[in-house]
C-alpha positions in Angstrom: -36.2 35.2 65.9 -39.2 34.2 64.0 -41.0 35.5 61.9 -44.2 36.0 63.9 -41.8 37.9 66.3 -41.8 41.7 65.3 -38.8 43.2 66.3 -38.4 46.5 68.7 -38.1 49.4 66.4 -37.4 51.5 69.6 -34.8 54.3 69.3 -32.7 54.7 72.3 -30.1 57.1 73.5 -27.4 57.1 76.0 -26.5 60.6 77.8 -24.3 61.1 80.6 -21.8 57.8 79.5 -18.0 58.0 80.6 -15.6 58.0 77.7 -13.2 55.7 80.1 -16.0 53.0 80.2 -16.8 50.2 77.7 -20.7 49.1 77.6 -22.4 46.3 76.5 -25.9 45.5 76.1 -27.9 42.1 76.0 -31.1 41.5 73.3 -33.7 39.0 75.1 -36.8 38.2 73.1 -40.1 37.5 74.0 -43.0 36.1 72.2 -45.5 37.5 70.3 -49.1 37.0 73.6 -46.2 38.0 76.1 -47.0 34.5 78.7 -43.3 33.4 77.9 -39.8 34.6 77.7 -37.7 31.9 76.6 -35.2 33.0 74.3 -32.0 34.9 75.3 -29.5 36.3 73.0 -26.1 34.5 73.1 -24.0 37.7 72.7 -22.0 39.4 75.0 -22.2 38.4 79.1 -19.0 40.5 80.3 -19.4 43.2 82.9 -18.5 46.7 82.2 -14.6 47.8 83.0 -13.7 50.9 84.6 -10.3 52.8 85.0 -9.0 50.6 87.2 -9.2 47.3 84.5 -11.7 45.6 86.9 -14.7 44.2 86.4 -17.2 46.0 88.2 -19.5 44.9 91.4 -21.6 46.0 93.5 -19.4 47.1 96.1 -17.0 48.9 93.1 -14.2 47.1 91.1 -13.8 43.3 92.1 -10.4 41.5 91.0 -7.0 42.4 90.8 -6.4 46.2 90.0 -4.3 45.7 86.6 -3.1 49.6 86.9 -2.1 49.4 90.1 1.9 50.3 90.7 2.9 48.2 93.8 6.2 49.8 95.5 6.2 47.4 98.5 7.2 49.7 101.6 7.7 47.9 105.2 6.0 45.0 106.3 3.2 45.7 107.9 3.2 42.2 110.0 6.7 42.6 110.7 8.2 40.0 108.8 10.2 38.9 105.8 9.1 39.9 102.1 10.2 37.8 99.7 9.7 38.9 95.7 9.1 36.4 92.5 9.4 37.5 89.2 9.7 35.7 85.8 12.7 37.5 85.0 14.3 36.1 88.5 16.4 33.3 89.7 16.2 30.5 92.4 19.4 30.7 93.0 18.7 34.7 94.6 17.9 35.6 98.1 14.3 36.5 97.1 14.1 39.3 99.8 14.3 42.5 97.1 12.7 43.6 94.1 16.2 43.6 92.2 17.3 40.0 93.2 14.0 37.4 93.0 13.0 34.1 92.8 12.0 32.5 89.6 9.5 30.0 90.1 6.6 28.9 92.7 8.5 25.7 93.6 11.0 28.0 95.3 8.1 29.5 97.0 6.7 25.7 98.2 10.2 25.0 99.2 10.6 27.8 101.7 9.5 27.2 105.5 7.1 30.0 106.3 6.6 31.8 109.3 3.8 34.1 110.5 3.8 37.6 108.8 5.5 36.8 105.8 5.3 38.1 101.9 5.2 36.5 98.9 4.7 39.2 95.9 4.4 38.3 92.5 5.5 40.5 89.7 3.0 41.8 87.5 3.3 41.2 83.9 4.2 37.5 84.7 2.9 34.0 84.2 3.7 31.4 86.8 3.0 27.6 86.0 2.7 25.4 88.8 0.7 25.1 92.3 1.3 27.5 95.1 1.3 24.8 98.2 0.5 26.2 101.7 1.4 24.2 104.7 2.3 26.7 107.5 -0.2 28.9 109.5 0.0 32.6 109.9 -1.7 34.2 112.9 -4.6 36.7 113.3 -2.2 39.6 113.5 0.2 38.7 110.9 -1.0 36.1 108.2 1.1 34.8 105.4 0.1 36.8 102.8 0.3 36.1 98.6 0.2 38.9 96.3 1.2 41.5 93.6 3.8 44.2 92.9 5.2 46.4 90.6 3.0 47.5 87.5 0.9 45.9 84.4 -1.5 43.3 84.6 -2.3 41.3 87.3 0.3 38.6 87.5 -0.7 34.7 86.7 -0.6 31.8 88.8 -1.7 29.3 85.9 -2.4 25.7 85.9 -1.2 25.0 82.1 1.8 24.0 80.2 2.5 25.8 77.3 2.5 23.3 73.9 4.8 23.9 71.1 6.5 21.8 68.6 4.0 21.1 66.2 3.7 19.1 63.3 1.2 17.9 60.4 -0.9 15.0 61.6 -3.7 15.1 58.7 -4.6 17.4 56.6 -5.8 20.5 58.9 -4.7 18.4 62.2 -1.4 19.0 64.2 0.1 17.2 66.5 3.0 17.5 69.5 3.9 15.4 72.3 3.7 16.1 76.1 3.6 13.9 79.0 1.8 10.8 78.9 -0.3 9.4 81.6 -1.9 13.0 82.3 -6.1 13.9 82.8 -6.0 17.1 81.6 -9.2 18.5 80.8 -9.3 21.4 79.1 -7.0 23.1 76.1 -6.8 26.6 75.5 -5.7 28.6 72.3 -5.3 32.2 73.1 -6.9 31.7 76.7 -10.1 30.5 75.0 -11.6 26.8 75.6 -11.2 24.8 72.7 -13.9 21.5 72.0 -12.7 18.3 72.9 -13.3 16.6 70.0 -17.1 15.3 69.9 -19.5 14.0 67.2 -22.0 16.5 66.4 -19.8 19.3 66.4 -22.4 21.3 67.6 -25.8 20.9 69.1 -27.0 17.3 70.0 -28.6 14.1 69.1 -32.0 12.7 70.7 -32.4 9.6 72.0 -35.0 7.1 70.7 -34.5 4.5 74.2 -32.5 5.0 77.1 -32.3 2.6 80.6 -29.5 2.3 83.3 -26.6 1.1 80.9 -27.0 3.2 77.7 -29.2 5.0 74.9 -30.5 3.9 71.2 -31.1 6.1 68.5 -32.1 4.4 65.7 -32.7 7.0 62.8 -28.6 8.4 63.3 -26.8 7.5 60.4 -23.8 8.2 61.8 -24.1 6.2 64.7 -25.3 3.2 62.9 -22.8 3.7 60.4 -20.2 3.4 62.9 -18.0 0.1 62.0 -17.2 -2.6 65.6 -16.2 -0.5 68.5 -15.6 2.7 66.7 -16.2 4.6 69.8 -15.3 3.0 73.0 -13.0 4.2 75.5 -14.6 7.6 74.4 -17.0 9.4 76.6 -21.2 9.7 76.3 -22.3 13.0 77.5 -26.5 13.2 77.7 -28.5 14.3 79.8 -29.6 12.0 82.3 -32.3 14.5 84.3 -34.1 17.6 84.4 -31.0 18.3 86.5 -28.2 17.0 85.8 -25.8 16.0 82.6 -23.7 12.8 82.8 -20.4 12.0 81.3 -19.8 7.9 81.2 -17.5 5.7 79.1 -18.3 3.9 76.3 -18.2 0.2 77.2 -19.6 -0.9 73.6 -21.3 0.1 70.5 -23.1 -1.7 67.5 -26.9 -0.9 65.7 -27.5 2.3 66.6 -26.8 1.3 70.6 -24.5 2.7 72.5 -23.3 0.9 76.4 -21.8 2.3 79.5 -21.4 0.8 82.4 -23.9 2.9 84.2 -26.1 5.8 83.6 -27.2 7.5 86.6 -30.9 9.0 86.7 -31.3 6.5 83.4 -34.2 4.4 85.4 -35.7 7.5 86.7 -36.5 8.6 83.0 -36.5 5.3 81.0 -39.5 5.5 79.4 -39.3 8.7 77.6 -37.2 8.6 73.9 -35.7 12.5 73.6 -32.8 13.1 75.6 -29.8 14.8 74.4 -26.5 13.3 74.0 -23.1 13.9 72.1 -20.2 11.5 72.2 -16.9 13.1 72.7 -13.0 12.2 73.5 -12.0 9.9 70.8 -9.2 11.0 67.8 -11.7 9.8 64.8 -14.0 12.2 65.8 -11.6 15.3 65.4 -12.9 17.1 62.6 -13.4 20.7 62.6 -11.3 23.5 63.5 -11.0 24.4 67.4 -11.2 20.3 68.3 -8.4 18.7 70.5 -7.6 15.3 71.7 -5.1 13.9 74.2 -3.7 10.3 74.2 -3.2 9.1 77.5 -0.8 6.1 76.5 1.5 7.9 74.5 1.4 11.8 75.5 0.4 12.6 72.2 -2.3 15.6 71.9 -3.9 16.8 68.3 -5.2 20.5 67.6 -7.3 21.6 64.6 -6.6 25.3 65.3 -9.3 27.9 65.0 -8.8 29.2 61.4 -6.9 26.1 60.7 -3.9 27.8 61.0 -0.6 26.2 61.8 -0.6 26.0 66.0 2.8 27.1 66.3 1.9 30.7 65.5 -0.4 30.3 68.1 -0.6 30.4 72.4 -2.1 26.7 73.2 -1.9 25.5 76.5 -3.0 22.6 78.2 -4.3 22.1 81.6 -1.8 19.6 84.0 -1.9 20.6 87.7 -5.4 20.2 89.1 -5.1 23.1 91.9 -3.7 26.7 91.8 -3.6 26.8 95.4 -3.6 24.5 97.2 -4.4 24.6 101.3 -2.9 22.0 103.6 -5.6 20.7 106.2 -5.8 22.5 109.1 -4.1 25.7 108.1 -4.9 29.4 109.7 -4.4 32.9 108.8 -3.1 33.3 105.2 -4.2 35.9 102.9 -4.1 35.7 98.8 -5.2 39.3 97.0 -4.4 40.4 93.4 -3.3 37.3 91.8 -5.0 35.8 88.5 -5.7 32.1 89.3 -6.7 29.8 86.0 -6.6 26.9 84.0 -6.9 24.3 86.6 -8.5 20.6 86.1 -10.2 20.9 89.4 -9.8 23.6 91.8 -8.6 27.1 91.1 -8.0 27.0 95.1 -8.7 24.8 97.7 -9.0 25.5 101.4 -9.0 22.1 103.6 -9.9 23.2 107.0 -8.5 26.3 106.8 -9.1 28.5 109.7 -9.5 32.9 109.0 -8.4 32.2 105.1 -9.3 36.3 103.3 -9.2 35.6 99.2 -9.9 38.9 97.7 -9.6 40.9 94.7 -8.4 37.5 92.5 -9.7 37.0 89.3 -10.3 32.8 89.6 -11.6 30.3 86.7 -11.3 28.8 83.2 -11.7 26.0 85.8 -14.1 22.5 87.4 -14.4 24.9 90.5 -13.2 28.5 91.1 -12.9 28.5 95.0 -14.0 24.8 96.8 -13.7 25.6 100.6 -14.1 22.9 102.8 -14.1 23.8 106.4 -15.1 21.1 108.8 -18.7 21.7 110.7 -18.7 22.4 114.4 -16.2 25.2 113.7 -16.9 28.3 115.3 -18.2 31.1 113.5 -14.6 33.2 114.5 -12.7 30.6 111.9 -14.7 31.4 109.3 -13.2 32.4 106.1 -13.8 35.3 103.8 -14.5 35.6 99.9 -14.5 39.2 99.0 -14.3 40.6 95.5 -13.4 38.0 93.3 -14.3 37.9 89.9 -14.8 34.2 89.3 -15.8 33.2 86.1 -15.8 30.7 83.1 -16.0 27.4 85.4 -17.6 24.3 84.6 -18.9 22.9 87.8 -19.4 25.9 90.7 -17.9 29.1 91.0 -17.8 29.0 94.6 -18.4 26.1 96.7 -18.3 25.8 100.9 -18.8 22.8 102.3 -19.1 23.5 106.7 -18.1 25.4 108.9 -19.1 28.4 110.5 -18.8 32.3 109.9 -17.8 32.2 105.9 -18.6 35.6 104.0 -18.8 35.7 100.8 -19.6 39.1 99.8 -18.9 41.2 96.8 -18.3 38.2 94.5 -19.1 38.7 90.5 -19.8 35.3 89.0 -20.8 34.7 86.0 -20.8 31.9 83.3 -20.8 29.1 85.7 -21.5 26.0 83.4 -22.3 27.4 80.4 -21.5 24.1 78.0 -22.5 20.7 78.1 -19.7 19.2 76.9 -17.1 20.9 79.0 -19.5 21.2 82.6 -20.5 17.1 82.4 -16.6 16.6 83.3 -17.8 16.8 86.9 -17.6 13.6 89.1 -21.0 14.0 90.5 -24.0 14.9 88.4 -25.4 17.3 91.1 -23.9 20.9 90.8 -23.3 23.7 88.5 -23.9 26.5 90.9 -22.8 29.9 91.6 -22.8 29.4 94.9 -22.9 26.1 96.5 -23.0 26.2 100.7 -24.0 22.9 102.3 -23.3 20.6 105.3 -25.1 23.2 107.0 -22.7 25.6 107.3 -23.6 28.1 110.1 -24.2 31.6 110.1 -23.1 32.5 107.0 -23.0 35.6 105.0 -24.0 35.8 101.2 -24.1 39.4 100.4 -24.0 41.6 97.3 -22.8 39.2 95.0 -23.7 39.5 91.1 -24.5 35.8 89.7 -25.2 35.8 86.3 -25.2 33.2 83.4 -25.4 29.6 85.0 -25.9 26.4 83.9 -28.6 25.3 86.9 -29.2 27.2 90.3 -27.9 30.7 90.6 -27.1 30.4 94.6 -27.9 27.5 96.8 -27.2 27.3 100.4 -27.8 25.2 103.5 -27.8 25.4 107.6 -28.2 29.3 109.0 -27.2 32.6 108.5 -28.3 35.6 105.7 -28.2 35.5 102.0 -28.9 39.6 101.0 -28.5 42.1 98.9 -27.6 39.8 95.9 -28.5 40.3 92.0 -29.0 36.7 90.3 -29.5 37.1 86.9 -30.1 34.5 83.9 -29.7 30.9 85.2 -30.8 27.2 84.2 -29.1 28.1 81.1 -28.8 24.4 79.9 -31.3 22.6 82.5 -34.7 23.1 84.1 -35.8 22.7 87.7 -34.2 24.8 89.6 -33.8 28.5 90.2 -32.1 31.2 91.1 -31.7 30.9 95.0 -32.8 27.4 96.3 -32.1 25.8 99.6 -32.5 22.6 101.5 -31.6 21.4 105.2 -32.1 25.0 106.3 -32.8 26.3 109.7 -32.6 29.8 110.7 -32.4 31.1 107.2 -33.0 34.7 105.9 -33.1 35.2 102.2 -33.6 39.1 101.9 -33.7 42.4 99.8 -32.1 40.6 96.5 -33.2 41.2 93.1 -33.7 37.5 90.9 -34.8 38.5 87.2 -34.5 36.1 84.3 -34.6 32.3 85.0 -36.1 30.4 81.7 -35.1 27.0 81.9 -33.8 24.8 79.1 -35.8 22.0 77.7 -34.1 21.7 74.3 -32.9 18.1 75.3 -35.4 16.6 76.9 -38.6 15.1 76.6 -42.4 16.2 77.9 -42.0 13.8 80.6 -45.9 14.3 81.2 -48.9 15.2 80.3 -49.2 19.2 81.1 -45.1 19.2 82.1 -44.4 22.5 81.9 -40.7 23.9 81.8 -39.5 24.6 85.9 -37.9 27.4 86.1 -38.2 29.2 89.8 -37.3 32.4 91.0 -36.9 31.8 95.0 -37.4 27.7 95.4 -38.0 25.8 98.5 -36.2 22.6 98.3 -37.9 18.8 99.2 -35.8 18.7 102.4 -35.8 19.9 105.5 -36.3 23.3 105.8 -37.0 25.0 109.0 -37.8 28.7 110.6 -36.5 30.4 106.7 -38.1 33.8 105.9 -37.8 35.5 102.2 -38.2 39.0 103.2 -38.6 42.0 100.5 -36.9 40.4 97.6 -37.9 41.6 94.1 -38.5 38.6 91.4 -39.2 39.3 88.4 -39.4 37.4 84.6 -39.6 34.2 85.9 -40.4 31.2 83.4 -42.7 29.3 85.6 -42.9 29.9 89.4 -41.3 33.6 91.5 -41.6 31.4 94.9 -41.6 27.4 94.8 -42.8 26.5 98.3 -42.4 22.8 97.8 -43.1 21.0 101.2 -41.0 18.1 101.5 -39.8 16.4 105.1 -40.1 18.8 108.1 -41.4 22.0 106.8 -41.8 24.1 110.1 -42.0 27.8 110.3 -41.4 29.7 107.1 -41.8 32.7 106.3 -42.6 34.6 102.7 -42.9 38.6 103.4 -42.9 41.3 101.8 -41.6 40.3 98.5 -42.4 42.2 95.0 -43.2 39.8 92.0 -44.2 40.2 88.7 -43.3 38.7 85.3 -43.8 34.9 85.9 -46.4 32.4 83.5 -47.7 30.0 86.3 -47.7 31.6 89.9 -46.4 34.0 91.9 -46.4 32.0 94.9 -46.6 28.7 94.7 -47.7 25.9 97.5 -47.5 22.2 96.9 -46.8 18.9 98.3 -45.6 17.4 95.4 -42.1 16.4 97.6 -44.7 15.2 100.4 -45.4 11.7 98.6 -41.7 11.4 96.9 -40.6 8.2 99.0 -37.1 8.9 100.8 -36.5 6.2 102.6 -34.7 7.1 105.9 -35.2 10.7 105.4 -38.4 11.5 106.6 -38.5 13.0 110.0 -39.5 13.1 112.7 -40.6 9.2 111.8 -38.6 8.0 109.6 -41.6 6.9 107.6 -41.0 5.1 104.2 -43.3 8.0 102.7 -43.4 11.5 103.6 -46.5 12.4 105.0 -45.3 15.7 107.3 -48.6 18.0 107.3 -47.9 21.7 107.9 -50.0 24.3 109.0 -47.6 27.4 110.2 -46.3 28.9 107.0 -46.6 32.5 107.2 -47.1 34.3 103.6 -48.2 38.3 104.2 -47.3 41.5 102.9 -46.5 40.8 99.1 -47.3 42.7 96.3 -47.6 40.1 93.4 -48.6 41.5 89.8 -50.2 39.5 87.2 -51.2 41.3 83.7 -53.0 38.2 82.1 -55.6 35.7 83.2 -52.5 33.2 83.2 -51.2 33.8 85.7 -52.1 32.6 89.4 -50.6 35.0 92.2 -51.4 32.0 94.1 -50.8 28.4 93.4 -52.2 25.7 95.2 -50.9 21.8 93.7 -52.6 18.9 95.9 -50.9 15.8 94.6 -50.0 13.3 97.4 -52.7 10.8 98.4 -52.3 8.3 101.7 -54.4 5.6 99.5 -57.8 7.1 101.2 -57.8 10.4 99.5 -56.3 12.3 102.1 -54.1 15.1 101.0 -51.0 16.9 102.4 -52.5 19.5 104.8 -50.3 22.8 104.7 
């Protein structure tokens, strides 16, 4: 803190706590004339633990129980259990607890039938991807789980690295396959850094345009002899939104060249973005830095402590899914398991038809759960995400794309793109979300989920259904405009009774891209797309950076409703109405014209029954911004 920031002297007591609970507490500072709340400690995120070992939800303990004794009794679907433990053997029947398989390829290799078991033992690791291809029914899925007692066993995505020996100096090195992607290397289940120049933090850019960035007053990078750095990777952000990871085509005088830099035109003219440059061996200098050679299989570890790796657990990620759906497939069950250290997916549904995932603990991942379902589906196919504690994933925790009838309730997920250098792996600069629905998936169910710690939008969703009784807490960790529940392409939408506190957006690594550009952090925000007949109904928002609601009319904007809702805690508005979107040309987009420009008046909004609190002059409780102009002053009627 600073030094004009006094801190709270405030004595506090705790009565009442149970001895078989562990708590933790988080410090957020505000400053000194209370009209901004930007900083946020950096300490502890994890939810409390009961009894049980499980992280706690709203609906009670989500995850696998890891005190749970499993003594399988009779199937309930009627048909065959078969049992895989790490102290097994492929070469066993696999129908007991005393003769079982060894490893998951047994399990991909057996032909499956409706109302089959496959229970992991606890107190197990299993390396490799858990391949479904054959359909259960409604009345007796295929179903993937846990017995016997300890933790939660492990379906894990890593290959355990040993043979170690002195590169240079504090720098080991072994051999693995070559010709792998892995992204991400892990020393006692922690990330490690893939090696990056700085090794922490981030330099500004003095130019940038669509093929790379300048900075002229880095010694290091003009000190940097030929090529030094290509083939390596330039991570910067590109956006207010987004974070880009390109190749390095070429570097010389401060210059560094990629093939393309997406959003680069967008921003040209403005020197300050952040960037780091990352995945090449010369930069490897400080403990808890990796490499991996792709030609030769080679990787390099600076351990944490510099210790010698070999007293140490270091794995490194090769298989891309934990589990992995075939398209098309129905009525399969997964429950207890811990699924992590994938490249992409922790698990993937394609198509998948009446697919229950509950009580997993999925991430250390790109994507905890990516569920694609294909639209026109009807809402009896729809899938269910229950109590899952997805965490530590560097892209979205969970992501449905279609279909019809999905629920995802009881969910905690938390620290959902938390670092630059590990989230900008993604293909696509759009993302980093807790939740992520979109192609307009129908009537769907978001319901008391906790979403806490993410890199850009808490929850955003498309198409129809209810998002309720949610607690979104702390996003836009490492970006700015966005929120935490956002939507776009919406049509019968309700958004009700959930509680978003905390969104202060980062502006660290980019410029004032304007004059009065203020940081745009948003509570509830209304995207520039269509969006049609959406209420937000008694929510509670509260300590909000810029904006609690964001109604930003873009294309058609028909219908809306905001009722009801209780705000306080924001700097610019409580509500907020603009047509900003309204003159943003999307060629092809605009309905119901398809106008070059989007000129879409709208006069139906309904905004009634809110009880908005503002403690300074500030602060607006309304917000009205008139920006788009037709060329003869007219203005975007709403």
């Amino acid at each position: 803190l600073s030094s004009t920031l006094a801190p709270d002297t405030t004595s506090y007591s705790a009565t009442g706590l149970s001895a078989s609970t562990t708590y933790y507490f988080r410090v957020k500072a505000v400053n000194a004339t209370g009209s901004s709340a930007y900083a946020t400690s950096s300490g502890v995120t994890t939810q409390a633990t009961g009894g049980t070992g499980q992280v706690l939800g709203i609906n009670g303990g989500v995850g696998p129980n890891n005190t749970e004794n499993v003594t399988p009794g009779a199937n309930p679907y009627g048909g065959t259990d078969y049992f895989i433990s790490c102290s097994g053997n492929d070469s066993n029947n696999g129908t007991s607890a005393s003769t079982p398989w060894l490893t998951i390829d047994k399990v991909n290799s057996t032909s499956k039938s409706a109302g089959m078991r496959f229970m992991f033992k606890r107190d197990c690791t299993y390396r490799g991807t858990i391949g479904i291809s054959q359909s259960g029914t409604a009345s007796a899925p295929i179903e993937f789980s846990a017995y016997g007692s300890g933790t939660a066993p492990v379906i894990s995505g890593s290959t355990l690295l040993s043979g170690w020996t002195v590169y240079s100096g504090n720098i080991y090195k072994t051999t693995t396959t070559a010709g792998l992607t892995p992204k991400y290397l892990f020393v006692g289940g922690e990330y490690q850094t893939l090696a990056r120049q700085p090794n922490t933090g981030f330099y500004m850019t003095d130019q940038r345009n669509a093929t790379g960035i300048t900075d002229t007053g880095n010694t290091w990078l003009s000190g940097l002899s030929g090529n030094a750095v290509v083939g390596g990777d330039l991570v910067s952000r590109t956006s207010p939104w987004s974070w880009t990871r390109t190749k390095i085509t070429a570097s010389a005088a401060s210059t560094i060249s990629v093939a393309s830099l997406a959003y680069g035109t967008n921003w040209s003219a403005q020197a300050g973005w952040g960037y780091l440059v990352q995945n090449k061996l010369s930069l490897l200098d400080t403990a808890g830095e990796w490499y991996y050679d792709t030609a030769t299989g080679d990787v390099y570890l600076w351990a944490p402590g510099s210790v010698n790796p070999s007293t140490l657990t270091v794995e490194i990620t090769t298989k891309d899914r934990g589990v992995s759906h075939g398209s098309g497939i129905s009525d399969t069950k997964i429950k207890n398991l811990v699924i992590e250290q994938q490249n992409e997916h922790s698990i993937h549904i394609s198509n998948g038809k009446r697919i229950v995932l509950e009580n997993l603990s999925v991430g250390k991942s790109e994507t905890g759960i990516n569920n694609y379902t294909s639209s026109g589906r009807p809402a009896s196919e729809g899938n269910i995400i229950r109590n899952n504690h997805v965490h530590d994933t560097n892209l979205e925790g969970v992501y449905t794309q279609g279909g019809a009838g999905h629920l995802i309730e009881g969910n905690v997920i938390e620290r959902v793109s938390m670092s630059e250098d590990r989230m900008s792996n993604a293909a696509s600069n759009w993302g980093h979300f807790g939740i992520y629905t979109t192609d307009s998936a129908s009537n769907q169910t978001i319901r008391r989920n906790i979403i806490k710690d993410v890199g850009y939008i808490g929850l955003i969703a498309t198409g129809s259904g209810l998002v309720t009784e949610n607690y979104i807490e702390n996003a836009l960790v490492n970006m700015t405009d966005g929120g935490g529940i956002a939507f776009d392409f919406t049509d019968g939408m309700t958004i009700s009774k959930n509680i978003v506190k905390d969104m202060y957006s980062d502006m660290t690594t980019m410029p004032t891209l304007y004059v009065g550009y203020i940081p745009l952090a948003k509570g509830i925000y209304f995207g520039d797309k269509d969006i049609k007949n959406t209420t937000i109904d008694a929510n509670i928002i509260m300590d909000i950076e810029s904006d609690a609601v964001w109604m930003d009319h873009g294309t058609e904007y028909i219908g809306n409703k905001v009722t009801n809702n209780i705000i306080h805690g924001f700097t610019r508005s409580g509500i907020g109405v603009s047509d900003w979107s309204n003159g943003i040309d999307f060629p092809g987009q605009c309905a119901p014209n398809n106008n070059s420009v989007c000129f879409v008046a709208n006069y139906n909004d309904v905004v009634t029954g809110n009880k908005i609190y503002g403690l300074n002059s500030t602060q607006n409780p309304f917000y009205f911004l008139y920006s788009y102009s037709n060329g003869q002053g007219a203005k975007a009627d709403f």
